[in-house]
C-alpha positions as CSV (number, residue, x, y, z in Angstrom):
1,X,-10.1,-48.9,85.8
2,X,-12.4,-47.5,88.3
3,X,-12.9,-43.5,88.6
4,X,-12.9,-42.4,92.4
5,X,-16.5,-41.6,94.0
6,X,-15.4,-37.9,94.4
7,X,-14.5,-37.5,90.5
8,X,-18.0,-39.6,89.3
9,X,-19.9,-37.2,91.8
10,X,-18.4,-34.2,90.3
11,X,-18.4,-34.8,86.7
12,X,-22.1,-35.4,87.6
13,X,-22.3,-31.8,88.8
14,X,-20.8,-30.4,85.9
15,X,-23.6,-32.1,83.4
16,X,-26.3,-30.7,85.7
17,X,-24.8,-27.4,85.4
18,X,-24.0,-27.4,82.0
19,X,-27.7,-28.5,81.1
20,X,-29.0,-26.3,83.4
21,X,-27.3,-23.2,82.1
22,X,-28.1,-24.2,78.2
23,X,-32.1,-24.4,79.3
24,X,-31.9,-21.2,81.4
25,X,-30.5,-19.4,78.1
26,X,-33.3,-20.7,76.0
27,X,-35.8,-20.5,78.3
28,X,-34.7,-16.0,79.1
29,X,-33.8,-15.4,75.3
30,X,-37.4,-14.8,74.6
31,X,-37.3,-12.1,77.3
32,X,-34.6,-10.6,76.1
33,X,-35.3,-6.8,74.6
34,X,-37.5,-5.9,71.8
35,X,-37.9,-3.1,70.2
36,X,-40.9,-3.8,68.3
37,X,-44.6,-2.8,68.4
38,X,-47.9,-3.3,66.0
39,X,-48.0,-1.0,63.4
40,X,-49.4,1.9,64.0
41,X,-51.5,4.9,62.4
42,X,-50.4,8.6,62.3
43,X,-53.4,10.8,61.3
44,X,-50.5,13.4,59.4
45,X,-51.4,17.2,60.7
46,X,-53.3,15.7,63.2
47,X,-56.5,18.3,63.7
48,X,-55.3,20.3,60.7
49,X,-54.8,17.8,58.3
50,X,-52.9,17.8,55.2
51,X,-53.1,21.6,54.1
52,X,-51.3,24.6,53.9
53,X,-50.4,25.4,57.6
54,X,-51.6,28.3,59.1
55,X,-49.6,31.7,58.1
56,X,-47.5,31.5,61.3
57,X,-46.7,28.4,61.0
58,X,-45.5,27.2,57.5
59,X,-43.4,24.3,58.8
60,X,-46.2,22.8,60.9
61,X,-46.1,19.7,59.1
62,X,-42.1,19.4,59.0
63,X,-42.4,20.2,62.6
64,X,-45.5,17.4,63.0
65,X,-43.1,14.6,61.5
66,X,-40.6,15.2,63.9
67,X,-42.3,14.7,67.1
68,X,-42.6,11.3,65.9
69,X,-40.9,8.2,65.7
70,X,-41.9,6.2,62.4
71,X,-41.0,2.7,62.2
72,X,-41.4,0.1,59.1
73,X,-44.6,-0.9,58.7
74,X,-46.5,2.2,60.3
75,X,-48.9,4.0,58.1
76,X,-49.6,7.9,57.2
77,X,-53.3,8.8,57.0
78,X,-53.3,11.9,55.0
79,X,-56.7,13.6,55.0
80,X,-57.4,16.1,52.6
81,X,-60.2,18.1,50.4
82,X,-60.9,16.9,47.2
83,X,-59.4,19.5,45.1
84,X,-55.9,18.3,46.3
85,X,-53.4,15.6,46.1
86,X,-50.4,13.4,48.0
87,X,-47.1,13.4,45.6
88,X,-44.6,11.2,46.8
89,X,-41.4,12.8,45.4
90,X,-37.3,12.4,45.4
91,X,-35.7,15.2,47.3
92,X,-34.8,17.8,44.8
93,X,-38.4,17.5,44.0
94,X,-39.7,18.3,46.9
95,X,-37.3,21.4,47.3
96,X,-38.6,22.8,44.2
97,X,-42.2,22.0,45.1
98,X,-42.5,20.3,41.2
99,X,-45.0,18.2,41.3
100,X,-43.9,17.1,37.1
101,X,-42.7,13.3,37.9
102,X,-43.2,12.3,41.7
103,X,-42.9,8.6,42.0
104,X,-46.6,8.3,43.3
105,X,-49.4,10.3,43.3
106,X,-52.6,10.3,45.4
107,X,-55.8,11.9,45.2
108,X,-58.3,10.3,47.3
109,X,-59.6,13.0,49.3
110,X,-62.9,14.7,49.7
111,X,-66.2,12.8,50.5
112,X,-66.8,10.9,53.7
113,X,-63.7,8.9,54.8
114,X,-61.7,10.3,51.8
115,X,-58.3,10.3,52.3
116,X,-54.8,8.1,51.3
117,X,-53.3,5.7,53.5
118,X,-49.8,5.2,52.7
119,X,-47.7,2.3,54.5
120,X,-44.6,3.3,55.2
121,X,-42.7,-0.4,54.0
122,X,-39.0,0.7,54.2
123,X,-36.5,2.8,56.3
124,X,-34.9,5.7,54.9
125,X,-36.9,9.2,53.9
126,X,-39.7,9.7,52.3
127,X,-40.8,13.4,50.6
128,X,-44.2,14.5,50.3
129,X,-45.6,17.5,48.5
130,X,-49.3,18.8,47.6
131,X,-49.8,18.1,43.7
132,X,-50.9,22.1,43.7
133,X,-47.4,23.9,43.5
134,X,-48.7,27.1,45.0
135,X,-49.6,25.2,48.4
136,X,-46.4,23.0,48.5
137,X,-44.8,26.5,48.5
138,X,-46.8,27.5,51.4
139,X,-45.9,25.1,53.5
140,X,-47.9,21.7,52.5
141,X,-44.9,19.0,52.1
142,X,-42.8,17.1,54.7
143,X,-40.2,14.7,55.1
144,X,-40.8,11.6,57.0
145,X,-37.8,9.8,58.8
146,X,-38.5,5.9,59.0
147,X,-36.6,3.5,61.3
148,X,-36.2,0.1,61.5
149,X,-37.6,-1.1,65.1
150,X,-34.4,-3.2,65.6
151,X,-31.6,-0.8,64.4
152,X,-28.9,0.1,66.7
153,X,-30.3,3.5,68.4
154,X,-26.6,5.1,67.6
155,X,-27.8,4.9,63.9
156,X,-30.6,6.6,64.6
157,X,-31.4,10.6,63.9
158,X,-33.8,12.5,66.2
159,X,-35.8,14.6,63.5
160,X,-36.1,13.7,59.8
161,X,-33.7,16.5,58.5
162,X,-33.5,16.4,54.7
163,X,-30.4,14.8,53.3
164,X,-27.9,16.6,51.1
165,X,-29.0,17.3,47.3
166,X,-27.7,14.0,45.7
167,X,-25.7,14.0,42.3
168,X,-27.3,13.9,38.8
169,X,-28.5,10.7,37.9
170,X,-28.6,9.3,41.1
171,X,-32.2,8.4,43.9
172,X,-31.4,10.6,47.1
173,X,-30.4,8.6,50.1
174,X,-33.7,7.9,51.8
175,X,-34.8,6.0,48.3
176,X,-32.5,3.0,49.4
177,X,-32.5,1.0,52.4
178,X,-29.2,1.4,54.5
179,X,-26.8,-0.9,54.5
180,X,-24.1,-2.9,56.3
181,X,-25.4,-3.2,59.3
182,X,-26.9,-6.4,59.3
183,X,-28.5,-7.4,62.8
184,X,-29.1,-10.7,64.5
185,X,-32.1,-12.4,64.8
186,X,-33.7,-13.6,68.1
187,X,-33.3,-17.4,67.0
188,X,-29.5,-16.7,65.3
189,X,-29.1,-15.0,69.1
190,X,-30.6,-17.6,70.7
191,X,-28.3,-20.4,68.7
192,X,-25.3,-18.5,69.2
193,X,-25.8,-18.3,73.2
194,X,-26.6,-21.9,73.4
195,X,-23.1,-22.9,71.6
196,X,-21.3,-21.1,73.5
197,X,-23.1,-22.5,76.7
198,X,-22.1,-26.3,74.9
199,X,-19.1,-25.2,74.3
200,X,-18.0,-24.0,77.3
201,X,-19.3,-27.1,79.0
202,X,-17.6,-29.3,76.9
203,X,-14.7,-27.8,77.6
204,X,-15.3,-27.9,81.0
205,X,-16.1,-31.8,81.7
206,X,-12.8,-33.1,79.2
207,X,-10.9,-31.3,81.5
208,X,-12.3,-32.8,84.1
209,X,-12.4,-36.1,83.1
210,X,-9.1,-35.6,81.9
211,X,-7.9,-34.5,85.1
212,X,-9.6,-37.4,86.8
213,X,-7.8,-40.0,84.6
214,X,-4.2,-38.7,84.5
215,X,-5.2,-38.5,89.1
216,X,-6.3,-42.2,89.0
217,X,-3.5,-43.4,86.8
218,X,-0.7,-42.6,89.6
């Protein structure tokens, strides 16, 4: 049983098509958009450093963290005289300046290139107090917002605003990645445009081919 010219011809089209749709979608998924950038380095304070804030200003720091964006993997360069310290804290910690049990402490200041660099490895928020009470309380802590480059910019808060005071017993919210949201990959994207390319050709040329028998079969 011999298929008719015209129906050879254009199931020949619709292969050339289909492949050439399936490499066009491989070939632009790399383009697609990307959030991401290298890591970078925030010198915390900038020109001031970490200190107590000037007397007009006791939420310079506070206010310093929210002009940026902070995404995992940047880093925090606190510099800082040698008398003082970095305390990583949980939240009710930091609002009552007590510097008794942070989860880390830092004191690598003073000297030439003294200093802590502390990489930010997780989203959520981080709290950070001076180990001396007395200049927490004047203004030396901040909370640091972190983002994940490739969350969903609906998830994401402009400034990093403290979260409510969690329940005894429990790690405040910015101590645990979030969760249920899981995103796609670039390659999972990639694979699922390409099925559905195949699968839409496939489709295509049975129907065709069916269409072609059930013409040449009256």
């Amino acid at each position: 049983m011999a298929w008719p010219r015209s129906a050879v011809l254009l199931l020949a089209a619709s292969c050339a098509v289909l492949l050439a749709a399936s490499c066009a979608v491989l070939l632009a998924a790399p383009a697609w958009p990307s959030h991401s950038r290298p890591a970078a380095v925030y010198g915390v304070g900038d020109q001031t450093g970490w200190a107590v804030p000037p007397g007009s200003a006791p939420v310079a720091l506070n206010e310093w963290a929210a002009r940026h964006r902070f995404l995992v993997g940047d880093v925090l360069d606190f510099k800082y005289a040698g008398d003082d310290s970095v305390l990583l804290v949980r939240l009710g910690d930091y609002e009552r300046c007590s510097a008794a049990s942070p989860l880390r402490r830092f004191a690598d200041g003073g000297g030439v290139g003294g200093g802590t660099r502390f990489a930010l490895a997780r989203p959520g928020l981080f709290y950070f107090i001076s180990g001396a009470p007395a200049r927490c309380e004047a203004g030396q802590r901040m909370v640091v917002r972190v983002v994940d480059a490739h969350a969903r910019p609906s998830l994401i808060r402009a400034s990093p605003t403290p979260a409510p005071a969690p329940a005894t017993g429990t790690q405040p919210s910015g101590d645990t990645p979030p969760s249920g949201h899981r995103r796609l990959s670039l390659a999972q994207k990639q694979l699922a445009a390409a099925a559905i390319g195949f699968g839409a050709g496939f489709i295509l040329i049975f129907s065709i081919v069916w269409l072609c028998i059930c013409c040449n079969n009256k």
